[in-house]
N, C-alpha and C positions, 0 to 999 in steps of 0.2 A: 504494500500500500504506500501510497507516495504523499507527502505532507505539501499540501495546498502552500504553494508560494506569498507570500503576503510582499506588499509594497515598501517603502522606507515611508509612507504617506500614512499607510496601515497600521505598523508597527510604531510610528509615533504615538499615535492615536490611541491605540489600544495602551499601551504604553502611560499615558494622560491620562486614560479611564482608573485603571489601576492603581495610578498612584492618588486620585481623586478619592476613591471607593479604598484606599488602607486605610485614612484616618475616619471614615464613616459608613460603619458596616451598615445601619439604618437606612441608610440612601443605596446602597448595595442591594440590600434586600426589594427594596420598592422600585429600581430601576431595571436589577438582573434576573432576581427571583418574582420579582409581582407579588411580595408579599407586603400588605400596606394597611397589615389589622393590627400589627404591635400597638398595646397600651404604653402608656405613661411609663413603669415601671420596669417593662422590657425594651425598650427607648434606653433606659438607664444601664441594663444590664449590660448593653452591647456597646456605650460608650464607655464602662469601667472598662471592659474587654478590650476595646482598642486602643486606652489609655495607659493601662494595668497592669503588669507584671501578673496579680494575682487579684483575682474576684469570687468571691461568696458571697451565694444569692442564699439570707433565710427565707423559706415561707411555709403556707400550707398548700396541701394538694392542688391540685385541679386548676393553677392559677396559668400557667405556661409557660414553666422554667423549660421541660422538653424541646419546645415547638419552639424556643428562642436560642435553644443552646445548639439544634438541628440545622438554622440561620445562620448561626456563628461561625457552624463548624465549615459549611459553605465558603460563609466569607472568607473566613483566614486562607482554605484552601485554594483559593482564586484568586486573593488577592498578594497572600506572601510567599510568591514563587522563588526556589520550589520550597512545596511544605509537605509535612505530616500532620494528622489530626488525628489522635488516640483518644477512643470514647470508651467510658466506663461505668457501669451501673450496677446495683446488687447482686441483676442477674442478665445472663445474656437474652431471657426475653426480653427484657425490659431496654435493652443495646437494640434487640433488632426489631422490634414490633415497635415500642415507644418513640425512640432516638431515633431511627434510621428510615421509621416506618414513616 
C-alpha cells in the first residue's frame, strides 16, 4: 500500500491544525470528533489535561469521566505525534465496553 503524497501547502496546514488542537483538546473534540455535548466540568477536565503533568477527577457515577477520558485519549493520540495512550480500569470490561466502547 503506498502512502498518499501530501503537499508542502498540506503539510503546513495540517501541521497548524495540530499545533492549534495540543493546547485545546475541547476544540479538538468539536472540530475532529463532533463531539460538542461536554459540560462545564468536563471542559475543565481536559484543560487540566492539556495543562497538567497530573489530573484527578473526584466524582460520582454516571456523570462522564469515561466519555471525557475516551476524548482525551483521542486527542493526545492525534495530537502529540508520535504517542502512546495506556488505558486502565478495574476491569478489562470496563477498558473495552466503557472506555473504548
Amino acid at each position: 500500500m503506498m502512502e498518499a503524497e501530501l503537499s508542502l501547502e498540506q503539510k503546513a496546514k495540517f501541521k497548524e491544525r495540530v499545533i492549534k488542537y495540543q493546547s485545546d483538546p475541547s476544540l479538538f473534540c468539536k472540530e475532529i470528533l463532533g463531539s460538542d455535548s461536554h459540560w462545564e466540568k468536563q471542559v475543565e477536565i481536559m484543560e487540566s489535561v492539556a495543562k497538567n503533568k497530573y489530573t484527578t477527577v473526584p466524582s460520582g457515577h454516571g456523570i462522564g469521566k469515561s466519555f471525557v477520558a475516551a476524548d482525551i485519549c483521542l486527542w493526545f493520540l492525534y495530537t502529540h505525534l508520535p504517542s502512546i495512550v495506556i488505558t486502565t480500569a478495574p476491569t478489562f470490561r470496563q477498558v473495552e465496553r466503557v472506555l473504548w466502547g
